[in-house]
LUMGUDO-331990 format. One record per residue: residue in three letters; z, y, x of N, C-alpha, C in turn. Coordinates in steps of 0.02 Angstrom, whole numbers, plus 50000, padded with zeros to 5 digits. Atoms other than C-alpha are relative to their C-alpha. Example, Ala and Ser with C-alpha at 12.3 -4.5 7.8 and 13.67 -1.06 7.14 Angstrom:
2
ALA500004994150045503904977550615500005006050045
SER499974994149958503574994750684500375005549961
//
This chain:
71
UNK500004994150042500005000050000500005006250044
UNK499984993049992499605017450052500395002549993
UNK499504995050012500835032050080499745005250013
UNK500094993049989500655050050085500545003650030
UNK499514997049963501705058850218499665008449994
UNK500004994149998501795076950202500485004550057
UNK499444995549947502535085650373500165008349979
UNK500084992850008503255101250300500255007150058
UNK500294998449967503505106250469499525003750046
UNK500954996849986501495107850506499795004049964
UNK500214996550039501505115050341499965008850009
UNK499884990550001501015135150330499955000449937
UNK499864994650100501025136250128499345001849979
UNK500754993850029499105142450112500134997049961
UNK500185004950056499085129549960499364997050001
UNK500825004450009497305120049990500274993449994
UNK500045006850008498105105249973499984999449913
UNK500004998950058498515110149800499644999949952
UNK500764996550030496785114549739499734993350004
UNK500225006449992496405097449793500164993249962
UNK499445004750051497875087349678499685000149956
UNK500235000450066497235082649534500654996249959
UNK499495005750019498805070849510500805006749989
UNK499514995250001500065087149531500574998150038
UNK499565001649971500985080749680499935005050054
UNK499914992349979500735096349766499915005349971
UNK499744994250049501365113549703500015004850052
UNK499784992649985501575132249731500614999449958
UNK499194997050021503555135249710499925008049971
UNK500194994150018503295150249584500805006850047
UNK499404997549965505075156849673499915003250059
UNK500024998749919504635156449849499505000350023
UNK500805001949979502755152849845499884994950043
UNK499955004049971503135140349964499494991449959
UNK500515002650044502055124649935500504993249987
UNK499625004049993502975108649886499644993649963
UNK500175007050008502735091049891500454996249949
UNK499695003050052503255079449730499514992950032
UNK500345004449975502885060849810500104994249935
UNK500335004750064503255050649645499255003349965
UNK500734998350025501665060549573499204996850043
UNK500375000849946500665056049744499554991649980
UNK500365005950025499255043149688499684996150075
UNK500285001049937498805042149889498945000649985
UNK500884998050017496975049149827499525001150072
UNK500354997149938496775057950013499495005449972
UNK500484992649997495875074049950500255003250020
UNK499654995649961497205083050023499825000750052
UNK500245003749917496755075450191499595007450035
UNK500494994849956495375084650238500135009949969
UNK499924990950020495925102450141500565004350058
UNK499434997249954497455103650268499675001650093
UNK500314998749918496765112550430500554999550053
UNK499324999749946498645110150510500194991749991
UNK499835007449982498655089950496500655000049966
UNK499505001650021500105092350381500214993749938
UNK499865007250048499685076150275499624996050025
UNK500215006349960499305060050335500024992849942
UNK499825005150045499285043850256500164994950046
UNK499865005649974500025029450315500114992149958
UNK499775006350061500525009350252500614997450038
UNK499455002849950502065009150371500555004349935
UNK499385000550043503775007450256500345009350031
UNK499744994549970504215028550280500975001249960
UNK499374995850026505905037650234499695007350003
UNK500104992450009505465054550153500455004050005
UNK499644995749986506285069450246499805005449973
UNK500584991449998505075082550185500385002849917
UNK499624994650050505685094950050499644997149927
UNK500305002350060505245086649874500405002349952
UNK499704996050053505555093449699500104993749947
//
């Protein structure tokens, strides 16, 4: 099985990954504008993939522990 790792990190916030979700597992925080990752929503689609010019999502099939900021 596929995972979706989100380094928030690498992240800078433009939101292109967002624009890319169709599943709504990435967000604009209307609060902070900040962008935020929801990984039960995450269908592991990979359109994000290529929208992130800072390598801040990856996919992997290795058993992770999510540190990254989720809502």
């Amino acid at each position: 099985m596929q995972r979706l790792i989100w380094n928030s990190v690498r992240c800078v916030h433009c939101g292109a990954c967002v624009g890319q979700c169709s599943h709504g597992a990435f967000l604009v925080q209307s609060k902070t504008g900040e962008t935020a990752f929801r990984a039960n929503e995450c269908q592991a689609c990979k359109r994000c993939i290529p929208a992130c010019s800072y390598g801040a999502v990856e996919i992997t099939t290795e058993h992770t522990v999510d540190g990254n900021k989720s809502i």
